[in-house]
LUMMIMI-216695 format. One record per residue: residue in three letters; x, y, z of N, C-alpha, C, CB in turn. Coordinates in steps of 0.1 Angstrom, whole numbers. Glycine has a CB too. Layout:
! residues N
   residuo   neast   nnorth     nup   caeast   canorth    caup   ceast   cnorth     cup   cbeast   cbnorth    cbup
       Ala       X        Y       Z        X         Y       Z       X        Y       Z        X         Y       Z
...
This chain:
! residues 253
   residuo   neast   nnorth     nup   caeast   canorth    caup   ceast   cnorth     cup   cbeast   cbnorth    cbup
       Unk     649     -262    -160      645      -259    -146     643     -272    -138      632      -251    -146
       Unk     650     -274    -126      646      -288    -120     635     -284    -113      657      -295    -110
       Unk     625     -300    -109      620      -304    -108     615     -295     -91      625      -316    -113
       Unk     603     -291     -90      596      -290     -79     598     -302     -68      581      -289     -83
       Unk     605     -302     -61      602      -309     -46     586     -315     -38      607      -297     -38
       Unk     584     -321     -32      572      -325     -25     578     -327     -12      564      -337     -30
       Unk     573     -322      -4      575      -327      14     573     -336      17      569      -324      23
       Unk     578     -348      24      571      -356      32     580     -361      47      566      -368      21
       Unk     571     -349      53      580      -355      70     592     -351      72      582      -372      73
       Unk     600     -344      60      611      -335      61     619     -341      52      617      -334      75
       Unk     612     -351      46      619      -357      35     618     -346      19      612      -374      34
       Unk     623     -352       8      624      -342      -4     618     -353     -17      643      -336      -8
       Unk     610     -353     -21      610      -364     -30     603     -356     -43      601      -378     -23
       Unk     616     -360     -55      612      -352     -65     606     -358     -77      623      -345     -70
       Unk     598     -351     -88      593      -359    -101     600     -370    -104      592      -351    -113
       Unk     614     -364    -108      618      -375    -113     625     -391    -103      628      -367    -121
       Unk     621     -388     -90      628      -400     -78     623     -409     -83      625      -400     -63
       Unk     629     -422     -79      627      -435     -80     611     -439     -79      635      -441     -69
       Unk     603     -446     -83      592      -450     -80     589     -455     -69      590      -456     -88
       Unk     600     -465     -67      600      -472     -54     604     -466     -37      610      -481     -58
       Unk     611     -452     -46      607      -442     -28     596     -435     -28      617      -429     -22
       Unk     591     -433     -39      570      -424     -40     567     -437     -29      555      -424     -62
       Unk     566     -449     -34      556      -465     -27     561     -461     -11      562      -486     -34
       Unk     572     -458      -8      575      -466       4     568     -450      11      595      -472       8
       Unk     568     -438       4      568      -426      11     551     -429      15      572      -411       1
       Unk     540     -435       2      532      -439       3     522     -452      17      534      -441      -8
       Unk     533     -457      12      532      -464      29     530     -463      39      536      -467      34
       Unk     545     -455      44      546      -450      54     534     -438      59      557      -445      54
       Unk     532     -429      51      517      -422      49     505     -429      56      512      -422      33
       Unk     509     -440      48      492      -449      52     492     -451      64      489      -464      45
       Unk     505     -461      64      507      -464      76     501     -458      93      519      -464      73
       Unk     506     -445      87      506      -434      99     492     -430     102      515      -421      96
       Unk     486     -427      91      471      -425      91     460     -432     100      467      -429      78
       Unk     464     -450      97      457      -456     102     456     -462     120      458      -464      93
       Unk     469     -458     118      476      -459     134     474     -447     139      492      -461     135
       Unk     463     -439     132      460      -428     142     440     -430     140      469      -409     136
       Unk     441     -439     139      419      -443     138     421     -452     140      406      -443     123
       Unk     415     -452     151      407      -469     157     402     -475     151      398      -470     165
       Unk     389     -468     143      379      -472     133     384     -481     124      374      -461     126
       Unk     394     -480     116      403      -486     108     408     -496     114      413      -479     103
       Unk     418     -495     122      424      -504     125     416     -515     132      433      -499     132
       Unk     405     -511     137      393      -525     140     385     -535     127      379      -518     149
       Unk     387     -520     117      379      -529     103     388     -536      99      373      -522      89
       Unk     397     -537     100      412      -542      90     413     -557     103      431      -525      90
       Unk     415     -554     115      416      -566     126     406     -575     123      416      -562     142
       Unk     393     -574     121      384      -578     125     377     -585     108      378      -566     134
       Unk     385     -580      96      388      -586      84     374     -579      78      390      -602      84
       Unk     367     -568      85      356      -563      77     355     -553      66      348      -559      85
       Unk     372     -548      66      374      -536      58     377     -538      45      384      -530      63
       Unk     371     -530      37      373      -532      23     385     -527      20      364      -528      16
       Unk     399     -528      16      407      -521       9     407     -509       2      409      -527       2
       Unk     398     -512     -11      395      -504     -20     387     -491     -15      388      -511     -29
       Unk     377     -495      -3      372      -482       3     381     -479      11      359      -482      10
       Unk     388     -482      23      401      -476      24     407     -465      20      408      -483      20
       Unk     416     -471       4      424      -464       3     418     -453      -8      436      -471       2
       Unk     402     -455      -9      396      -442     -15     396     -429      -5      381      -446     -20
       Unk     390     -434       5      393      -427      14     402     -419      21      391      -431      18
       Unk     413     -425      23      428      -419      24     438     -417      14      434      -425      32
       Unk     434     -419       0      438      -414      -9     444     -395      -9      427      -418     -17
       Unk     428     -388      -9      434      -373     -10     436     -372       5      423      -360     -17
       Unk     442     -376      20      451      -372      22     466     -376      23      447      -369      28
       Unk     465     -389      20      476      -389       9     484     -378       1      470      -395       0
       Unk     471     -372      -7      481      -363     -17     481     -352     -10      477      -360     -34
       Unk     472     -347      -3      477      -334       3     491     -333      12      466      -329      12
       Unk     492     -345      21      508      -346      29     514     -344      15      515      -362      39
       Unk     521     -354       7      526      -356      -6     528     -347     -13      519      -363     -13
       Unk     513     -336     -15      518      -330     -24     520     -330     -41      526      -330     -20
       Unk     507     -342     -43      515      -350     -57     499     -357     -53      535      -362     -56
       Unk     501     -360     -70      485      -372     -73     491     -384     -73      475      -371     -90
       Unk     488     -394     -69      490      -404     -65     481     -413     -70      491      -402     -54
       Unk     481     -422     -75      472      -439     -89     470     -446     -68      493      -457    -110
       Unk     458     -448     -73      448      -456     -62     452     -468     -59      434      -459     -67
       Unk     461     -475     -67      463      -484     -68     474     -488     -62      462      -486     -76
       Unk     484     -480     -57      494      -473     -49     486     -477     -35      496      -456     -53
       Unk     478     -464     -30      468      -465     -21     464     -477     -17      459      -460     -26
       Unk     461     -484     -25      456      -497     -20     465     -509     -14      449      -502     -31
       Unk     478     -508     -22      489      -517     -19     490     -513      -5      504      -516     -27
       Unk     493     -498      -5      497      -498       7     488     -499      22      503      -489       7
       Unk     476     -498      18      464      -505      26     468     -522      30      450      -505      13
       Unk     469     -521      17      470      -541      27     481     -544      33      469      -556      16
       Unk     498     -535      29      508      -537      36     505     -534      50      518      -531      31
       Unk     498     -527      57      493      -520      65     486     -528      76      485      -512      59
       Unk     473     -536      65      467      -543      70     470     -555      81      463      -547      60
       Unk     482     -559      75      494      -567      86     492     -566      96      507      -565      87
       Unk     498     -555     102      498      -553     112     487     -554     121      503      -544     110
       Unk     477     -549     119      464      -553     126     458     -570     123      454      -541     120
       Unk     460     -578     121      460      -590     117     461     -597     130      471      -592     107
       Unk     450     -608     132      452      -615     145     462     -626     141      439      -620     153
       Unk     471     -626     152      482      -637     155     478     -646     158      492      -635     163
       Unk     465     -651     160      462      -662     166     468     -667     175      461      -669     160
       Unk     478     -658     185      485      -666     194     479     -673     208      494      -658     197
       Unk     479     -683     207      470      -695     214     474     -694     229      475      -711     208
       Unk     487     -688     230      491      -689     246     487     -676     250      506      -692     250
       Unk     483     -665     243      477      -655     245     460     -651     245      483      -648     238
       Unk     456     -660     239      443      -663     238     439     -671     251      441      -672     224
       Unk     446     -680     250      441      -690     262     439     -680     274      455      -704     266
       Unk     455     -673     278      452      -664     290     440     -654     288      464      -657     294
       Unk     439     -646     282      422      -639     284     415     -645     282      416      -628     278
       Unk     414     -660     281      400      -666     279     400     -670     297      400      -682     265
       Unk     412     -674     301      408      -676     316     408     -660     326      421      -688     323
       Unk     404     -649     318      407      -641     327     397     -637     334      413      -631     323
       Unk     393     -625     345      380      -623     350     380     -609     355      375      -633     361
       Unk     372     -600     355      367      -589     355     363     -583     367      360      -590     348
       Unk     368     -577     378      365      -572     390     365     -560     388      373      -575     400
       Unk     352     -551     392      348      -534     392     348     -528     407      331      -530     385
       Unk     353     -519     409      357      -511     421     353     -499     419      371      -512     424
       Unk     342     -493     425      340      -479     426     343     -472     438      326      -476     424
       Unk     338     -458     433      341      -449     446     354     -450     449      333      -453     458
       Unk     368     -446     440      378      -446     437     381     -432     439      380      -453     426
       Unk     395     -426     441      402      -415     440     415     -416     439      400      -409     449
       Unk     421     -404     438      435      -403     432     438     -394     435      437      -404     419
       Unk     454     -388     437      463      -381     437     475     -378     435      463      -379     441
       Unk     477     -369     425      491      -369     424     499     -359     428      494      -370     413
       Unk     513     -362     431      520      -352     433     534     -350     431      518      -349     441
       Unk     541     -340     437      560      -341     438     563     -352     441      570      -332     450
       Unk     572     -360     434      581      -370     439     591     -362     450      589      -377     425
       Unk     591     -359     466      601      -349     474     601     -362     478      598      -333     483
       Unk     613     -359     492      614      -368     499     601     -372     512      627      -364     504
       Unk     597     -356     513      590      -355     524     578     -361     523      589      -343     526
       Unk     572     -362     507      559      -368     504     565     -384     504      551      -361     488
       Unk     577     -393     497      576      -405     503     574     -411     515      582      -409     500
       Unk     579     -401     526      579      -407     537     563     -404     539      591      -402     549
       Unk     559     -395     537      540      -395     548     537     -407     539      523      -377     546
       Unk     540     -411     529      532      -418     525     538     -434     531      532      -415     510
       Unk     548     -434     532      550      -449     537     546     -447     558      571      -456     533
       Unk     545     -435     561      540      -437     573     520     -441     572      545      -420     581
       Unk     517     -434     560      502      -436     556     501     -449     558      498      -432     540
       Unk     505     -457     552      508      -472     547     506     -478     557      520      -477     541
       Unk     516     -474     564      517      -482     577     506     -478     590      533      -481     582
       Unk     502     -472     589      492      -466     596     474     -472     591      495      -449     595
       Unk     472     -475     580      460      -479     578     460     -496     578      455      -473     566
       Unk     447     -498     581      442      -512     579     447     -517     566      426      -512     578
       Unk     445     -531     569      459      -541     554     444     -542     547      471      -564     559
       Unk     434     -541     550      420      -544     541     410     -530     532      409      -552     555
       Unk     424     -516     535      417      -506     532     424     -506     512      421      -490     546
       Unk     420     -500     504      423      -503     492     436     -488     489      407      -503     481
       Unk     443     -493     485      456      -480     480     464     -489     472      467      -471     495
       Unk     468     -480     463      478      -482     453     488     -473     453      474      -483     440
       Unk     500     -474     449      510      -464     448     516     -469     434      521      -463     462
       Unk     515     -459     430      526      -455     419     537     -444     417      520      -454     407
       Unk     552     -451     414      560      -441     416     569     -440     406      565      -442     428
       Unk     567     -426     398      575      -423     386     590     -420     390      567      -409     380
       Unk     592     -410     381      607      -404     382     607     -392     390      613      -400     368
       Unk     597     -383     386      596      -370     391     578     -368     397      602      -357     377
       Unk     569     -380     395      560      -378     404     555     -391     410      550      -371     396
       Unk     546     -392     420      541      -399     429     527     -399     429      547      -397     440
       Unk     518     -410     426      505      -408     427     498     -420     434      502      -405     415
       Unk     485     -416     439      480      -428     451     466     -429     452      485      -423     467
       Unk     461     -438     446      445      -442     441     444     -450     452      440      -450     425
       Unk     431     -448     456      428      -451     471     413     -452     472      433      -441     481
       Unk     407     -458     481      391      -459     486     388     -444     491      387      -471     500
       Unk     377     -441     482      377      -421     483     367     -420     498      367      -410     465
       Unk     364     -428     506      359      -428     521     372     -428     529      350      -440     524
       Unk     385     -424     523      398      -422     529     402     -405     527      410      -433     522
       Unk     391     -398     516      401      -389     512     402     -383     524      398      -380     501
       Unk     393     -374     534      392      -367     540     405     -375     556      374      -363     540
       Unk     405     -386     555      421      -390     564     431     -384     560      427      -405     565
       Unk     432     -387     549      448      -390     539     451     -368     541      444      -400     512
       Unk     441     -364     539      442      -349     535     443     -343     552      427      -341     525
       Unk     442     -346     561      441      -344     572     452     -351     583      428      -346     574
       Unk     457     -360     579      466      -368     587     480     -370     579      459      -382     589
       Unk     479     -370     568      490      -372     556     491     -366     548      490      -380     551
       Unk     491     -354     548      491      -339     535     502     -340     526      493      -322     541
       Unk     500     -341     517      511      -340     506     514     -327     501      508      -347     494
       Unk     528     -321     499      528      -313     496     527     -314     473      540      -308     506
       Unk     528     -299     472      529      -302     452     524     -305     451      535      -308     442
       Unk     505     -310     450      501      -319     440     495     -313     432      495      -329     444
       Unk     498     -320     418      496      -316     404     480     -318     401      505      -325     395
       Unk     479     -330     407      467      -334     400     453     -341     417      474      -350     386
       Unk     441     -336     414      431      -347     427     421     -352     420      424      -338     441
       Unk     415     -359     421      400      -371     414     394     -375     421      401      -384     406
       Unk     380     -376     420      373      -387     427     364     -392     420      366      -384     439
       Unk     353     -401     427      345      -408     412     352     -415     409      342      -401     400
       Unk     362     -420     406      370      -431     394     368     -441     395      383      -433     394
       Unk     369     -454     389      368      -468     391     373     -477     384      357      -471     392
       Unk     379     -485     396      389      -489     388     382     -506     381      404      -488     399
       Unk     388     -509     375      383      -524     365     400     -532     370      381      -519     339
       Unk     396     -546     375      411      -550     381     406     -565     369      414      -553     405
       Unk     412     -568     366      415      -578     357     428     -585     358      413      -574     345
       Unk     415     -601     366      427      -614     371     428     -624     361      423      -623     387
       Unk     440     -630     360      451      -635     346     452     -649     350      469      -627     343
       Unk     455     -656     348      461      -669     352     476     -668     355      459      -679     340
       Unk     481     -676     358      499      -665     366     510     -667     351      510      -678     388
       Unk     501     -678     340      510      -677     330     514     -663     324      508      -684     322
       Unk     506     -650     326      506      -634     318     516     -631     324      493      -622     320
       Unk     524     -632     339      537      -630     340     549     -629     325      539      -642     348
       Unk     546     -643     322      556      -645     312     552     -644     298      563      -656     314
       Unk     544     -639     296      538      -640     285     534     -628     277      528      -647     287
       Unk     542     -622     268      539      -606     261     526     -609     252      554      -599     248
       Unk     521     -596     251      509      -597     248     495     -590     251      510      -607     249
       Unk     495     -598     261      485      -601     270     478     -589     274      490      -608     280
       Unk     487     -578     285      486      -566     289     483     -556     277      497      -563     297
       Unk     489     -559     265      486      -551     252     470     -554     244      498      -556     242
       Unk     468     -565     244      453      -566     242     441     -562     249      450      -576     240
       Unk     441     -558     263      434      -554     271     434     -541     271      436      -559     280
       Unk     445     -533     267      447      -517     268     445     -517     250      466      -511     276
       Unk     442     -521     243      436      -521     228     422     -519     229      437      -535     220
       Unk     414     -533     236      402      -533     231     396     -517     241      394      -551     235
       Unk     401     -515     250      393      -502     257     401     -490     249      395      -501     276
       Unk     415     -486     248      414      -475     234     404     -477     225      427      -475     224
       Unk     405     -489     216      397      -484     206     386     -482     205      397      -487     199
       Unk     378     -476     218      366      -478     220     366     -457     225      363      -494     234
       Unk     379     -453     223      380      -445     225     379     -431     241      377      -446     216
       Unk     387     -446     244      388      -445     264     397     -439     272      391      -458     272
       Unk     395     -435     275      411      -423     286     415     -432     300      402      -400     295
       Unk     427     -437     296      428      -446     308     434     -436     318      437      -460     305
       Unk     430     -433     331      433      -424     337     446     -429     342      422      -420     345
       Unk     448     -441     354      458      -446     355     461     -459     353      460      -443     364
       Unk     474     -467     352      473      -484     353     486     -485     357      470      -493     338
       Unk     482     -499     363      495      -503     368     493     -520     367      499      -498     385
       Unk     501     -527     366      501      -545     366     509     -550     382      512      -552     349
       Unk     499     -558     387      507      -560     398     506     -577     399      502      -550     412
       Unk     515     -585     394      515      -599     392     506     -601     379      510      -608     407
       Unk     492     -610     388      485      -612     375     471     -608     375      486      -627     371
       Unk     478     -594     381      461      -583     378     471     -573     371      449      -574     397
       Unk     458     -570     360      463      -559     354     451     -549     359      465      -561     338
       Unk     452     -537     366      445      -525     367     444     -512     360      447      -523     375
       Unk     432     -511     358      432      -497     352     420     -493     358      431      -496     336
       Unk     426     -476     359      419      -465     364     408     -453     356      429      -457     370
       Unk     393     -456     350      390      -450     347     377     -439     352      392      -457     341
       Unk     378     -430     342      364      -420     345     350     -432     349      360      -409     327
       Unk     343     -427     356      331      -432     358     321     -436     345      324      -421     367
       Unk     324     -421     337      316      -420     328     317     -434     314      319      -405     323
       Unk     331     -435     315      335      -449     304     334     -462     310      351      -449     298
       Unk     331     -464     322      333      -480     324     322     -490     319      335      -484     340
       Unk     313     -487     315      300      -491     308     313     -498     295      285      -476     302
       Unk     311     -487     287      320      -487     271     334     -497     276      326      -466     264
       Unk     340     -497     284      355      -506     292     351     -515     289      358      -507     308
       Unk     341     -517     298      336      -534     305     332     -542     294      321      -536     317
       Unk     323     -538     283      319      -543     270     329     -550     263      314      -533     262
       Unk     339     -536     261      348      -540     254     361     -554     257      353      -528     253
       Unk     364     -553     275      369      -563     280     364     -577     276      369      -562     293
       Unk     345     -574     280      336      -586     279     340     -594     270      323      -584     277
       Unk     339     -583     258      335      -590     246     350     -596     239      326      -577     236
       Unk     361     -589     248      377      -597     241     375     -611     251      397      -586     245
       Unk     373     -607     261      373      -622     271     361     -638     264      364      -615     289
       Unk     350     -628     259      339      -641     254     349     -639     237      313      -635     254
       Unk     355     -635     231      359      -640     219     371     -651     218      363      -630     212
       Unk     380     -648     228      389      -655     234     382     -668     237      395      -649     246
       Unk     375     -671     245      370      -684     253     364     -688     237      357      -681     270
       Unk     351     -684     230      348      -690     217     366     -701     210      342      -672     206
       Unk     372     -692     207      386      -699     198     392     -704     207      398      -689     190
       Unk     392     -705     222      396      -714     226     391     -727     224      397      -710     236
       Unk     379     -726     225      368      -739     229     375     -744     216      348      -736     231
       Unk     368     -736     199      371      -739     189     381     -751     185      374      -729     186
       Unk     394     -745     191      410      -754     189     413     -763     197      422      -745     190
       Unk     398     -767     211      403      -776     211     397     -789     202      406      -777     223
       Unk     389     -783     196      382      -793     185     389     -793     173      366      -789     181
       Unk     399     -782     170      401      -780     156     417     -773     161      387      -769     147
       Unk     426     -782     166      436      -778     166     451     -771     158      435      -782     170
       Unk     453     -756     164      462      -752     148     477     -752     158      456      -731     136
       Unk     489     -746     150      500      -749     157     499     -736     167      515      -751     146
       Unk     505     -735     173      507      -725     183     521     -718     184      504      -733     195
């Protein structure tokens, strides 16, 4: 009688398969696990995570995807292959820039979205051109929608003078967190990715963002910008620490 099958992800992997596709199926498992917890992925960045608790932990679900008992030891390999990935790069030209960055809060924020039509671009560039150059608006413009965060002491203009038709979505309360770069984050990957890290994993709903030169903005609930700002703080004061560090104790870059 052959061998029972196990699932994994639409794949087939039988008793008798290679060892070496159980490990990689194992991996990938892990892999996926951990790239779905913050929690993890900060113990493992942050070098506080034990392995062994780890992959005790994600062991039985491990075997429930799998389907199959699976030696801990397995588990654990693939914990630390894992671990990689979350691993600081020490990249110095990325460090440097959030060490010079700075933190501007903007309340009393709103938003709207709606149809990308023709009819709604134009009110909106007549909007534009009709208000003060010192009143706050952003535009962002998708494929199939259009949306416009603005100083919410505008809503009652914008809804009265400039009606949009379709809209999907309206907010107020929001606030936005504008974070200014030095003009090297232009050219520099990275950068915008560690800033949209430290506030996920803090388990944050970025409502909207956009980068415009060398502000990166984001649009959040009222209720998270406490938990935001910490989290910015605290990547901005770790940055400046290893900056200061290397220039006393310089590594390659």
């Amino acid at each position: 009688m052959p061998s029972k099958p196990y699932i994994f992800f639409g794949q087939n992997i039988s008793k008798t398969g290679k060892v070496t596709k159980l490990s990689e199926s194992i991996s990938r498992i892990v892999q996926e696990l951990i790239d779905k917890d913050f929690s993890l992925q900060s113990a493992l960045e942050k070098g506080y995570g034990n392995y062994s608790a780890i992959a005790r932990m994600l062991k039985p679900m491990v075997e429930e995807i799998l389907n199959h008992k699976v030696k801990i030891e397995s588990v654990i390999t693939a914990v630390k292959r894992a671990s990689v990935t979350y691993k600081p790069t020490h990249n110095m030209d990325v460090t440097d820039i959030i060490a010079e960055s700075a933190i501007n809060l903007r309340t009393d924020i709103a938003k709207i979205s709606a149809e990308k039509t023709r009819k709604n671009l134009e009110t909106l560039r007549k909007m534009l051109a009709s208000l003060a150059r010192e009143e706050y608006v952003q535009i962002i413009e998708g494929t199939k929608v259009v949306t416009i965060i603005f100083d919410q002491k505008l809503i009652d203009k914008i809804h009265s003078d400039f009606p949009l038709e379709n809209i999907f979505e309206e907010k107020n309360n929001l606030v936005t967190l504008i974070i200014t770069s030095p003009k090297k984050i232009i050219e520099t990957p990275g950068c915008i990715t560690s800033f949209y890290n430290a506030v996920s994993r803090r388990r944050i709903n970025i409502e909207e963002t956009l980068s415009c030169s060398t502000e990166t903005i984001l649009v959040l609930q009222l209720k998270d910008v406490g938990k935001a700002l910490t989290a910015l703080t605290n990547l901005i004061a770790e940055a400046r620490k290893l900056s200061k560090k290397m220039l006393n104790e310089p590594i390659q870059r």
